[in-house]
C-alpha positions as a Markdown table, in Angstrom:
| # | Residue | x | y | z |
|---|---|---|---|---|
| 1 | Unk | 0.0 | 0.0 | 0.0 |
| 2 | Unk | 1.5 | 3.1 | -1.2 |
| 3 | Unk | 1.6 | 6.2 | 1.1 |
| 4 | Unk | 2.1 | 10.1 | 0.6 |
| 5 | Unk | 1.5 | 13.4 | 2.3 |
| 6 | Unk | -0.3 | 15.8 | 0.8 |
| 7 | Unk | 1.1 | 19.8 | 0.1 |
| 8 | Unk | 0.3 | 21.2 | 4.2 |
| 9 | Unk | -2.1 | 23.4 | 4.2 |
| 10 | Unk | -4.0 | 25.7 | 7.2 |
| 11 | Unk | -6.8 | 23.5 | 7.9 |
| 12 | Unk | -8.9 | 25.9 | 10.2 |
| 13 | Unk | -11.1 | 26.4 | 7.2 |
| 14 | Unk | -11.7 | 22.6 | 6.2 |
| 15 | Unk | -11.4 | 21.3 | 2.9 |
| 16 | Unk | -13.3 | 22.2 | -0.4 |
| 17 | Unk | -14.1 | 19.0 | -1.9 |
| 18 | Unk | -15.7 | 18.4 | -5.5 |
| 19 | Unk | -17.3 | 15.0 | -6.3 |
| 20 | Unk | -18.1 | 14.6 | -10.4 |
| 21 | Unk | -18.6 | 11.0 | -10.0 |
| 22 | Unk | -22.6 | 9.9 | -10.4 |
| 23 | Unk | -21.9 | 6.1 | -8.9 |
| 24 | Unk | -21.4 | 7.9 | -5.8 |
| 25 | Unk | -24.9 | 10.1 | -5.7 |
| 26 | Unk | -26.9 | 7.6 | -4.0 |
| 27 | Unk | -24.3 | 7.6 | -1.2 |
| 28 | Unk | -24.0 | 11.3 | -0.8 |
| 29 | Unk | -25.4 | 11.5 | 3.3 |
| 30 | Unk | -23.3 | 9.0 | 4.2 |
| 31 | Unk | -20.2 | 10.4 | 2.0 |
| 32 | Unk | -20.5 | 13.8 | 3.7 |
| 33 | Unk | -21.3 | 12.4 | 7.0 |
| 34 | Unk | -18.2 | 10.5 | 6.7 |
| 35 | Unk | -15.9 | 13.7 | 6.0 |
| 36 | Unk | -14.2 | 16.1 | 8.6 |
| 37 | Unk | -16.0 | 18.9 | 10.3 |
| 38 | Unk | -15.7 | 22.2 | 8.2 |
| 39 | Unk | -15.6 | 20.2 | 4.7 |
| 40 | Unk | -17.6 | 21.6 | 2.5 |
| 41 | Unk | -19.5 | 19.2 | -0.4 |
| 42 | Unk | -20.5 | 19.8 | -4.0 |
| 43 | Unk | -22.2 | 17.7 | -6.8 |
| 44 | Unk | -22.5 | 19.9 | -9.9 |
| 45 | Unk | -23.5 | 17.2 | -12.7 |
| 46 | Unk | -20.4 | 15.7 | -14.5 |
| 47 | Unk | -21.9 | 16.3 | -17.8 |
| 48 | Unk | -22.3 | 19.9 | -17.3 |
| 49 | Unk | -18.4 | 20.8 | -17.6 |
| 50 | Unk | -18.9 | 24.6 | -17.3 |
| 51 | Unk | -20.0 | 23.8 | -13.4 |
| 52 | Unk | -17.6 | 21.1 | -12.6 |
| 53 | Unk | -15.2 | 23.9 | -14.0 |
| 54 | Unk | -16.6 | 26.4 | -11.8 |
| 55 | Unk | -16.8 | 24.3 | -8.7 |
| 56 | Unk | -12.9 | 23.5 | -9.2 |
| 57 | Unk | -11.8 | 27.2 | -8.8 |
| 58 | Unk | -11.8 | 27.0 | -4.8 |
| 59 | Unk | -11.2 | 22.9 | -4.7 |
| 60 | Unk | -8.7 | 21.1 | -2.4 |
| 61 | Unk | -9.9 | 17.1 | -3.6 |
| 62 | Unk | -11.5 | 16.3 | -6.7 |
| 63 | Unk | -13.6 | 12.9 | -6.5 |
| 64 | Unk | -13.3 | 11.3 | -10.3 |
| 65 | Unk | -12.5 | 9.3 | -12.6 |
| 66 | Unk | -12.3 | 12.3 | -15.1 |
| 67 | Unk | -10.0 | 15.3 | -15.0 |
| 68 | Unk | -9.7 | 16.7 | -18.3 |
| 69 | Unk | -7.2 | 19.8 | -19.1 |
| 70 | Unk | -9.5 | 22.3 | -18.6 |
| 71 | Unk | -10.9 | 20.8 | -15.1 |
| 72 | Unk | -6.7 | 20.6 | -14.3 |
| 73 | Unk | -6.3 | 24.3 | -14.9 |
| 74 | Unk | -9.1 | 25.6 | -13.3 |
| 75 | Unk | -8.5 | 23.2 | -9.9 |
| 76 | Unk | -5.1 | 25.5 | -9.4 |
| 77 | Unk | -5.9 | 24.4 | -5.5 |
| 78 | Unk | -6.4 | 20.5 | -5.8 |
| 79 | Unk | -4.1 | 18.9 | -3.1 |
| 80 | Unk | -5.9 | 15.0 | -4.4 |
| 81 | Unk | -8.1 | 13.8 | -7.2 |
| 82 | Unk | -9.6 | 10.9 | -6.3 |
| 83 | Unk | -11.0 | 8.3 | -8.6 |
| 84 | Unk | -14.1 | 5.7 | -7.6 |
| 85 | Unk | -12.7 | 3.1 | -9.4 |
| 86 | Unk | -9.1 | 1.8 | -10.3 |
| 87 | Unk | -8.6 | 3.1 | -13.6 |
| 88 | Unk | -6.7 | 7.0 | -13.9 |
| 89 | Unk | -6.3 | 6.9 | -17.6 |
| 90 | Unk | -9.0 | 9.7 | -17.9 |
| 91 | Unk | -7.2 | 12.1 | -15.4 |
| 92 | Unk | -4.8 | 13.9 | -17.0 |
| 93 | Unk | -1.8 | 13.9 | -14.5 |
| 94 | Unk | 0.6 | 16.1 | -16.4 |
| 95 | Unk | -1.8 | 19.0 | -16.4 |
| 96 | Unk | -2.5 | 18.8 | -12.0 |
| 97 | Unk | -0.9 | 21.5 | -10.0 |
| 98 | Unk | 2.6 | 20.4 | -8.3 |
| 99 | Unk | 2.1 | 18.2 | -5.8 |
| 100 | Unk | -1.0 | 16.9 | -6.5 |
| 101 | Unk | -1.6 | 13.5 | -5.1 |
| 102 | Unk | -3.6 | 10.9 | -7.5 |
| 103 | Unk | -5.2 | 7.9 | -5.9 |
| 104 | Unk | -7.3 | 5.1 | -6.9 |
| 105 | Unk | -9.8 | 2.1 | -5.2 |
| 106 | Unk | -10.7 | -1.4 | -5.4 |
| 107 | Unk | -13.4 | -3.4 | -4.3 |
| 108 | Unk | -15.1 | -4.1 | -8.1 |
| 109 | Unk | -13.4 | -7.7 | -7.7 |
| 110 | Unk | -16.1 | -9.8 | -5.4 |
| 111 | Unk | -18.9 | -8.1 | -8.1 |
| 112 | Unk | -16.9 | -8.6 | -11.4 |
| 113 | Unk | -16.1 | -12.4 | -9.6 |
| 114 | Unk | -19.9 | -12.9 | -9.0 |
| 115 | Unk | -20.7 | -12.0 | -12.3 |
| 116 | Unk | -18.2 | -14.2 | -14.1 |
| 117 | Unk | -19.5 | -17.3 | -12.2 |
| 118 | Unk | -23.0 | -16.6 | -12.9 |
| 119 | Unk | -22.5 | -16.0 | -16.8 |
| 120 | Unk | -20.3 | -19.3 | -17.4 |
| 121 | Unk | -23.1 | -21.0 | -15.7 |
| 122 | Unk | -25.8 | -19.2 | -17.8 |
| 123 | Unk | -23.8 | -19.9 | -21.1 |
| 124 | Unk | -22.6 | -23.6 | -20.4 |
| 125 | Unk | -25.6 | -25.0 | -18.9 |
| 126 | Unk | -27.6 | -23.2 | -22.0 |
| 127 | Unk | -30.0 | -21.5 | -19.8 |
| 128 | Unk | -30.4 | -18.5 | -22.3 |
| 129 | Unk | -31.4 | -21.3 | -24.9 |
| 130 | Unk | -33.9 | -22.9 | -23.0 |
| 131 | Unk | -35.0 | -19.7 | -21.8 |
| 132 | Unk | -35.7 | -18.4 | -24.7 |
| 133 | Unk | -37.4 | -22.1 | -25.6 |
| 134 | Unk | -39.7 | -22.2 | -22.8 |
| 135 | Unk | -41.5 | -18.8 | -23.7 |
| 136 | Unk | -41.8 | -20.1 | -27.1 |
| 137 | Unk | -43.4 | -23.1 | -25.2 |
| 138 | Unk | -40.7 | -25.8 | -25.9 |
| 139 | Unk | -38.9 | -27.8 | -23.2 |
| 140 | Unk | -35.7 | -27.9 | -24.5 |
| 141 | Unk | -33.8 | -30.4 | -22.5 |
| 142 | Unk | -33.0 | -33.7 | -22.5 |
| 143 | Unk | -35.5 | -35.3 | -20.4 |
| 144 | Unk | -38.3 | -33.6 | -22.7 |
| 145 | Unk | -36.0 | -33.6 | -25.8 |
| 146 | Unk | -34.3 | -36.9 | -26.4 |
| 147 | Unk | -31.0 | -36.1 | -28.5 |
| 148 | Unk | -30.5 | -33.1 | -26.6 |
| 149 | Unk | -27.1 | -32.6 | -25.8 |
| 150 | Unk | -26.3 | -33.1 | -21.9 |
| 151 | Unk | -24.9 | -29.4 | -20.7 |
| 152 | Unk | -21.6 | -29.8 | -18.1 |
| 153 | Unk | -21.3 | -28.4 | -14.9 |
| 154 | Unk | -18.8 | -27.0 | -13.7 |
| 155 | Unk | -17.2 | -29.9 | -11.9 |
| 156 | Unk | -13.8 | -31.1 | -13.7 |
| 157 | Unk | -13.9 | -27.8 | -16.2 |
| 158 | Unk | -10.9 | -25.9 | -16.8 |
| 159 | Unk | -11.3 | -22.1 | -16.4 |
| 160 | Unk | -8.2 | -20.1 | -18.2 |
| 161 | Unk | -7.5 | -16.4 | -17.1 |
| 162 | Unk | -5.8 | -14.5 | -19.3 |
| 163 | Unk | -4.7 | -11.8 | -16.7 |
| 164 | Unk | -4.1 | -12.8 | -12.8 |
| 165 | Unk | -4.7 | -9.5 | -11.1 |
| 166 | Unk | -7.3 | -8.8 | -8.3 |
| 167 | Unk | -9.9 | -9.9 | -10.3 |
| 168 | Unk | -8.8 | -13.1 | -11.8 |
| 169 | Unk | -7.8 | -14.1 | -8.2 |
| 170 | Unk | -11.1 | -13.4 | -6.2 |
| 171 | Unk | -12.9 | -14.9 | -9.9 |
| 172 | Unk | -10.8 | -18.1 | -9.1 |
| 173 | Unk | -11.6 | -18.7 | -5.4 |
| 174 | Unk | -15.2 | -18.9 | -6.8 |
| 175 | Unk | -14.5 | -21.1 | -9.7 |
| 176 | Unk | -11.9 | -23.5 | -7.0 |
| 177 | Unk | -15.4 | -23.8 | -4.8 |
| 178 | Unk | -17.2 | -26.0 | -7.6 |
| 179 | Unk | -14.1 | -27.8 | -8.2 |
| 180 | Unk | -13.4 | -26.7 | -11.2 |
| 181 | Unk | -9.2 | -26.9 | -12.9 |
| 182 | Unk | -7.6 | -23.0 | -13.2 |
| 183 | Unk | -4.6 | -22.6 | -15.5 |
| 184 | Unk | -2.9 | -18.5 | -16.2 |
| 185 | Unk | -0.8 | -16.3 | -18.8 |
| 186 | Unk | -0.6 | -12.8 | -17.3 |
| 187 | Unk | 2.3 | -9.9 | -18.5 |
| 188 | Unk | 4.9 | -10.7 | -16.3 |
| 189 | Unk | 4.3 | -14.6 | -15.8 |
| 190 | Unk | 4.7 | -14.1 | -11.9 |
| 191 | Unk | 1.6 | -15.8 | -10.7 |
| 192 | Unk | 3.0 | -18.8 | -8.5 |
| 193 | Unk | 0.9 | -21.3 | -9.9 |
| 194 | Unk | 1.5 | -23.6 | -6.5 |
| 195 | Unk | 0.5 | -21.2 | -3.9 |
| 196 | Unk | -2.9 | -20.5 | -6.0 |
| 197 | Unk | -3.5 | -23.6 | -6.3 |
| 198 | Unk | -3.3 | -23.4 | -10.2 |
| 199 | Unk | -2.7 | -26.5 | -12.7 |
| 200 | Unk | -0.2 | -24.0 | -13.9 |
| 201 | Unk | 0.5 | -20.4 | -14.9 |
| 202 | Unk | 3.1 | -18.8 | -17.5 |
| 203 | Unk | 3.2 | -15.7 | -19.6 |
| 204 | Unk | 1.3 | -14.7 | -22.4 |
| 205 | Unk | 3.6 | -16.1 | -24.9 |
| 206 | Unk | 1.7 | -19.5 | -23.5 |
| 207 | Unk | -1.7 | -18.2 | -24.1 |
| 208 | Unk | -1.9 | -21.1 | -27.4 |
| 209 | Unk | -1.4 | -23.6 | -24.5 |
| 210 | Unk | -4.0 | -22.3 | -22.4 |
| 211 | Unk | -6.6 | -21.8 | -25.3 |
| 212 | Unk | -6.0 | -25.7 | -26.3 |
| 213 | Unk | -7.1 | -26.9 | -22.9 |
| 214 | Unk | -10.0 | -24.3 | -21.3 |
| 215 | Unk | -13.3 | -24.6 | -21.4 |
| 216 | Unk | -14.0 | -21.1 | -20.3 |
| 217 | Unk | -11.6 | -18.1 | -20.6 |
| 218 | Unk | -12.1 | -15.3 | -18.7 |
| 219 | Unk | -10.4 | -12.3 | -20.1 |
| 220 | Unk | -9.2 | -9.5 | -17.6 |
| 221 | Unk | -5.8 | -8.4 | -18.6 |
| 222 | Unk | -5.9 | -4.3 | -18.8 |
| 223 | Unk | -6.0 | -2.9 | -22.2 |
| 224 | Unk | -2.2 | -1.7 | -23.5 |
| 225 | Unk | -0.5 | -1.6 | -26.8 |
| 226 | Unk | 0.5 | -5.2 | -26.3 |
| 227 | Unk | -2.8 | -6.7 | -25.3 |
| 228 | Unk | -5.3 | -5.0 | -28.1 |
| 229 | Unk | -6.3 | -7.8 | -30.6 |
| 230 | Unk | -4.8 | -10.2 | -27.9 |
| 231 | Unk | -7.3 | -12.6 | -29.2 |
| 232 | Unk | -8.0 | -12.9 | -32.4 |
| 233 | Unk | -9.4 | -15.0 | -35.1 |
| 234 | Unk | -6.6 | -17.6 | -35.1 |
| 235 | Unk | -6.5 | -17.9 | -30.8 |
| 236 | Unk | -10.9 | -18.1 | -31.0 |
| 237 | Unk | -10.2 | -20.8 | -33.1 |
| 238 | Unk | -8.3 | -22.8 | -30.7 |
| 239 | Unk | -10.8 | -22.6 | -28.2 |
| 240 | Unk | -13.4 | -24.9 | -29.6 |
| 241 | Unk | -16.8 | -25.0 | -30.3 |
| 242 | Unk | -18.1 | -25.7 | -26.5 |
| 243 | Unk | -15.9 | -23.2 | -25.0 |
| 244 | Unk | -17.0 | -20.1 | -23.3 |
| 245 | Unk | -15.3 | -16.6 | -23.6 |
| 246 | Unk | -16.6 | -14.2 | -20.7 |
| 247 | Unk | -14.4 | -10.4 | -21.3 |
| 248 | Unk | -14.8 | -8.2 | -18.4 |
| 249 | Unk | -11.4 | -6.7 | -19.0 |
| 250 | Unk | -11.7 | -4.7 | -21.9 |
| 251 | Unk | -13.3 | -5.0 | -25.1 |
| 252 | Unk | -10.6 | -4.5 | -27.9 |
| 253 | Unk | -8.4 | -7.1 | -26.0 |
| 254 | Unk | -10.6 | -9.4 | -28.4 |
| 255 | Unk | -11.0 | -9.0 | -32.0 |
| 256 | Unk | -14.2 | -6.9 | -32.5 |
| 257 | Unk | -14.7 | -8.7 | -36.0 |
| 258 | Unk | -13.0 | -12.1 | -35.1 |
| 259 | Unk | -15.6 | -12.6 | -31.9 |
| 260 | Unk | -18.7 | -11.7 | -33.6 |
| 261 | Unk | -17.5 | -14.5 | -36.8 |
| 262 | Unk | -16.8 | -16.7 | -34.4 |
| 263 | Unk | -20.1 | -16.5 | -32.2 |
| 264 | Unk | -22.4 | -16.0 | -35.1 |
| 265 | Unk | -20.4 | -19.3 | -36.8 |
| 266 | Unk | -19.9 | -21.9 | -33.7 |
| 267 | Unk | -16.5 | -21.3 | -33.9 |
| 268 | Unk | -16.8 | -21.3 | -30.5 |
| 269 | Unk | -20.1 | -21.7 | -28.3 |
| 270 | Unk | -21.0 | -18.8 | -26.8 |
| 271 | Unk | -19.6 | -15.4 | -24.5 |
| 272 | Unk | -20.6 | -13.3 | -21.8 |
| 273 | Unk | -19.6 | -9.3 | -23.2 |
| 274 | Unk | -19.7 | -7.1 | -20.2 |
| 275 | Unk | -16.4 | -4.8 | -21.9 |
| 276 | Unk | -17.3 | -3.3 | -25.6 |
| 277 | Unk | -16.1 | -1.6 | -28.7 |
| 278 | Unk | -18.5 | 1.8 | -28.6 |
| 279 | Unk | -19.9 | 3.4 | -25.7 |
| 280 | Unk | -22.7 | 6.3 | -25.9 |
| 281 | Unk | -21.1 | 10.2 | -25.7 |
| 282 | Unk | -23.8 | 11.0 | -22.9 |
| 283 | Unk | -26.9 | 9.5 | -21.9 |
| 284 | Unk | -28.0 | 6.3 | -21.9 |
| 285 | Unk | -28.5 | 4.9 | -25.6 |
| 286 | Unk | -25.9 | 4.0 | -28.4 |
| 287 | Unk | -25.0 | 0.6 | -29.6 |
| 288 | Unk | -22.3 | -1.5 | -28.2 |
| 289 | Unk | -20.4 | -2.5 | -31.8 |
| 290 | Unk | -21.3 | -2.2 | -35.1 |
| 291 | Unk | -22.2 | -5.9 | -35.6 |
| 292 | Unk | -25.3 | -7.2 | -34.8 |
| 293 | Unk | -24.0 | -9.1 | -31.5 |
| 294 | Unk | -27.6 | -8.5 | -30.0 |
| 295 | Unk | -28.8 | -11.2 | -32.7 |
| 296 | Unk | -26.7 | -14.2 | -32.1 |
| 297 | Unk | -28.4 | -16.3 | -29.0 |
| 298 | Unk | -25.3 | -17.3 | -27.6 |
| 299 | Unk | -24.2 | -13.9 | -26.0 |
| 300 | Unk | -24.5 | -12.3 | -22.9 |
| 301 | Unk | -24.7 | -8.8 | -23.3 |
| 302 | Unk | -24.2 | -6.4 | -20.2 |
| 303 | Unk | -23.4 | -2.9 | -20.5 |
| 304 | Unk | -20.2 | -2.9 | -18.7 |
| 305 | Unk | -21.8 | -3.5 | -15.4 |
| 306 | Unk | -20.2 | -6.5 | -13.9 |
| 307 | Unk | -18.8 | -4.6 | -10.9 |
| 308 | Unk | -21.3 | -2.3 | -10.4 |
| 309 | Unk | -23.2 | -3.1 | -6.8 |
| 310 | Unk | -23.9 | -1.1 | -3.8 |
| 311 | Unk | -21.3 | -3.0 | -2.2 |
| 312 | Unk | -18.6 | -2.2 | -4.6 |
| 313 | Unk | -19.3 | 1.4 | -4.4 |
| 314 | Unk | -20.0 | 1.7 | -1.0 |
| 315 | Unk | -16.7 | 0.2 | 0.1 |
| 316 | Unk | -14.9 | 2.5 | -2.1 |
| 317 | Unk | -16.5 | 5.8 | -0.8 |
| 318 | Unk | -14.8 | 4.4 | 2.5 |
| 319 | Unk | -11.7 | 4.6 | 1.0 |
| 320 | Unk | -12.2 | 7.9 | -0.5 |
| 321 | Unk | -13.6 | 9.3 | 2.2 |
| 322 | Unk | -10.9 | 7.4 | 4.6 |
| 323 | Unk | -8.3 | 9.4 | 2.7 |
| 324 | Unk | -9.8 | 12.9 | 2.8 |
| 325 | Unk | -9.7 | 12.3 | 6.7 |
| 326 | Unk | -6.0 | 11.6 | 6.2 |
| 327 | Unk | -5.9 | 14.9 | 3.9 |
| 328 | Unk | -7.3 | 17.0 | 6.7 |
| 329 | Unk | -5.3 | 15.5 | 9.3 |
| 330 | Unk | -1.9 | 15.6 | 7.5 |
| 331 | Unk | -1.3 | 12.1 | 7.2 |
| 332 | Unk | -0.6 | 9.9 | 4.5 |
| 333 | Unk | -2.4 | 9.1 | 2.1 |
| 334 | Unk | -3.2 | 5.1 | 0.9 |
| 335 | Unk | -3.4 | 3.6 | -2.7 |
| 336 | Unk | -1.5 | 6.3 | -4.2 |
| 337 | Unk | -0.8 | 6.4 | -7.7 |
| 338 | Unk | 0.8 | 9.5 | -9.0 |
| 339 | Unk | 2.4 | 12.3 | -7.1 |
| 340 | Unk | 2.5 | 15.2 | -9.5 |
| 341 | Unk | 6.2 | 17.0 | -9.7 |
């Protein structure tokens, strides 16, 4: 856990802080009643940038995931920008005042893990299928249907992660409860395939060898130079026709064109897409890729929603909150990031 102090400052008049983050609106009482005496609190809406701007002229923390140029230059005063969430690649750090403190949270793992389960299940034990059957009036199974194909639980399967971090960890603990096999490839091939109780785990120049032998692959490597088009036509092949795909890393990590050819083909039988290609300006309403991925009944579509519970948030507008105590008090700060020179 990394640790900073903050610029000193005179607290006797408390600390301005901004939050632009709408995940955190339905916690706002107990956000502010969490804060310091003397802090004052605003909300303007994040899509209205002129007021975000405007509340950043007399701001000592900025709660979001966003800090643009503009919002950097007007928040002369920021001391910490906080994110809700682990990503920062939307804050521009170069543009914060000197000494700026950036910091980031957790917590989305025990959601995205929960998620991950409950969509290999949906997808291998055809549950959308016979969903969709049943309303149709059909009882598509094979103590109704003789011939129908007997679906596998998850006993015995082998669940690849391509990616190791938080969330492929807390994802396997689930999958290790059903007794299912777990094999690895991350970036750096440290996993210690013994102590995680792994099959085994290597680097992602072995991510053929893990493709040959899983039955589901759960994708959460972050998305870099190296890991866009990660999997592509040639590695969905190698997955075979039963196996699962379920992305909740990030959507360009696999072939946008390669997954839907091999979904809408039986390349490979079916994925869970909680990560995506396009996502809407504003609002509410936009579609996810430009093929027709909403056609094809072997998909789970989500809208990027696997982590987002009240539990995830809530635990990390503890954090947040934890360190703007630690701001106020002079003390150091946890899950620091960046420190801005």
């Amino acid at each position: 856990m990394t640790t900073y102090k903050g610029p000193s400052q005179n607290n006797t008049d408390g600390l301005n802080v901004v939050v632009a983050d709408l995940n955190l609106a339905p916690l706002r009482e107990q956000f502010e009643g969490d804060l310091p005496g003397r802090t004052t609190v605003s909300w303007p809406d994040p899509a209205d940038t002129d007021a975000v701007v405007a509340a950043l002229r007399d701001a000592d923390v900025l709660v979001s995931g966003v800090c643009s140029p503009e919002m950097a230059a007007a928040g002369k005063g920021l001391r910490l920008v906080h994110a809700a969430g682990a990503g920062i690649d939307k804050i521009d750090v170069a543009a914060l005042p000197p000494g700026t403190l950036v910091a980031n949270t957790f917590h989305h793992e025990d959601s995205i893990a929960e998620y991950v389960v409950a969509a290999t299940v949906l997808l291998r034990r055809g549950f959308l299928r016979q969903d969709a059957a049943l309303r149709r009036g059909t009882w598509d199974s094979p103590a109704h249907s003789p011939g129908t194909p007997w679906p596998d639980a998850l006993a015995d399967t082998t669940i690849g992660f391509v990616g190791f971090g938080h969330i492929g960890a807390r994802t396997w603990q689930r999958f290790r409860a059903f007794g299912a096999r777990g094999v690895a490839v991350t970036r750096r091939g440290d996993v210690d395939a013994v102590a995680e109780k792994l099959v085994w785990a290597g680097r992602v120049d072995d991510l053929d060898a893990l493709l040959d032998t899983a039955d589901v692959v759960v994708v959460s490597v972050p998305l870099s130079e190296r890991t866009t088009g990660l999997i592509g036509a040639p590695e969905l092949a190698r997955m075979g026709e039963s196996a699962v795909l379920v992305n909740v890393g990030r959507g360009p990590v696999v072939d946008e064109d390669a997954l839907y050819a091999a979904l809408r083909d039986g390349v490979i039988g079916g994925a869970a897409i909680d990560v995506w290609y396009d996502y809407p300006a504003s609002g509410n309403t936009g579609a996810p890729s430009r093929h027709a991925f909403h056609e094809l009944p072997n998909v789970l579509m989500t809208p990027h929603s696997s982590g987002l519970t009240r539990q995830t948030f809530a635990r990390r507008m503890s954090d947040i909150t934890a360190n703007i105590r630690r701001l106020a008090a002079g003390e150091g700060l946890h899950n620091v990031v960046e420190r801005v020179r």
